[in-house]
N, C-alpha and C positions, 0 to 999 in steps of 0.2 A: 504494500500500500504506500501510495503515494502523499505524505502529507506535510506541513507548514505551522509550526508554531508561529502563532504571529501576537497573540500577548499569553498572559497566562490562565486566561479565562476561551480563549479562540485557537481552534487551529482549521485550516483547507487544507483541501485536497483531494481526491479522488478517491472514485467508489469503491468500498471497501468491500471486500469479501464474509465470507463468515468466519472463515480462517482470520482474519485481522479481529474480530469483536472484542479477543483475549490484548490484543494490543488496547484497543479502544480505552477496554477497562483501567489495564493498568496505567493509560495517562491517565486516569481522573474524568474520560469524558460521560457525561448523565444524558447527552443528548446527541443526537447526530441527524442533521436535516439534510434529506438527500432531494438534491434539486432536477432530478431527471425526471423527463417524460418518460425517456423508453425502458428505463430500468425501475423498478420499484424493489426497494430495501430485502436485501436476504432474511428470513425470518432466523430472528436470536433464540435459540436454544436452549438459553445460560439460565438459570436463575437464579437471581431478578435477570427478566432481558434489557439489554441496551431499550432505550427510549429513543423511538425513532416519528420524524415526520416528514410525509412524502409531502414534498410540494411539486409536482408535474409541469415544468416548464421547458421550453425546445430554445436550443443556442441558435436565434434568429432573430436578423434586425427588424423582418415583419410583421415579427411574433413579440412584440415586447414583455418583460415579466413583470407582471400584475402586481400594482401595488400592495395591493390586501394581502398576496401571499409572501412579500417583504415584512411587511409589518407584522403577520401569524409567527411568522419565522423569528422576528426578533421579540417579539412577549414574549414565546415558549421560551425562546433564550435565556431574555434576563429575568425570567424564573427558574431556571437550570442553573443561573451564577451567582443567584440569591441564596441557593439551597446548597453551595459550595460545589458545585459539577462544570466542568469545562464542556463548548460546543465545538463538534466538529460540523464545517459547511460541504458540502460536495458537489462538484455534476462529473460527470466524465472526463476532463482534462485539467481540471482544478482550475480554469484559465477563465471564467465567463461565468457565470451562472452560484456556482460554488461563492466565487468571490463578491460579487453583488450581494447575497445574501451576508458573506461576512462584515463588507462593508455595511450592510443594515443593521449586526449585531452592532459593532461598533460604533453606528450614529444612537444607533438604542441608547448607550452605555456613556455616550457625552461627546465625544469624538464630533469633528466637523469632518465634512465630507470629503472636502480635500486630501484632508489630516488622516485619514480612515484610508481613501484610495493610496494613498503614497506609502501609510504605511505596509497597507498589505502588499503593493509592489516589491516594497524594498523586500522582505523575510518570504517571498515568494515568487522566484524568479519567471517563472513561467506566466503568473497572473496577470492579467491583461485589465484593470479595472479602466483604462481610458479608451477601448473600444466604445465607439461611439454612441450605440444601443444600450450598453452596458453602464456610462457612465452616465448619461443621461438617466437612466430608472436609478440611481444610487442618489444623484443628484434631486429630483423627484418626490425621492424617498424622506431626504431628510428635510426637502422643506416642508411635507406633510406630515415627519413624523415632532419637528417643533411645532407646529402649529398647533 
């Protein structure tokens, strides 16, 4: 598994297997939001199982991701690092989808959106949060989520 510490509360990256769930745990993560359409979460086995929410959106500039399921993603969040549990974000290439929702955990948590895209840049080389459909819904995001 592919994935990104980017604070101590946040990590991206890419779709996890069930083989990885033992990793999940032992970073401390309580929640993992998987941003794909085509794949929906392996079912966890463990108990307690990881806590998982599918949000189904497609890496397309014509297909923008819906604000409401930003915002769903960041509540269960920052109830997952209220309760002391770290999130993992995901879509398939940890580059688009994953990363906008992480950017929405960290507007959630105080972070301005700039500040939120650059950081998850820098500690994730791959992520792409200034793709233009992408940056736009993060941008979006945080001025309906201060409002």
């Amino acid at each position: 598994m592919d994935y990104s510490n980017i604070t101590e509360e946040l990590l991206v990256g890419t779709t996890p297997t069930v083989t990885d769930y033992d990793l999940l745990r032992s970073l401390g993560v309580g929640l993992v939001i998987n941003m794909r359409f085509e794949r929906r979460p392996y079912p966890d086995l463990h108990e307690p199982p990881l806590k998982f929410l599918w949000l189904p959106t497609v890496d397309w500039p014509l297909l923008p991701i819906p604000i409401g399921m930003l915002r769903r993603g960041a509540q269960l969040a920052l109830e997952t690092i209220q309760a002391g549990k770290r999130v993992f974000t995901h879509c398939a290439g940890g580059r688009h989808r994953g990363v906008a929702m992480g950017a929405a955990v960290l507007v959630a948590r105080g972070y301005a959106a700039e500040e939120a895209m650059r950081l998850i840049a820098s500690r994730r080389k791959v992520a792409d949060p200034q793709a233009f459909y992408i940056r736009s819904r993060i941008l979006r995001f945080a001025q309906q989520w201060q409002a």
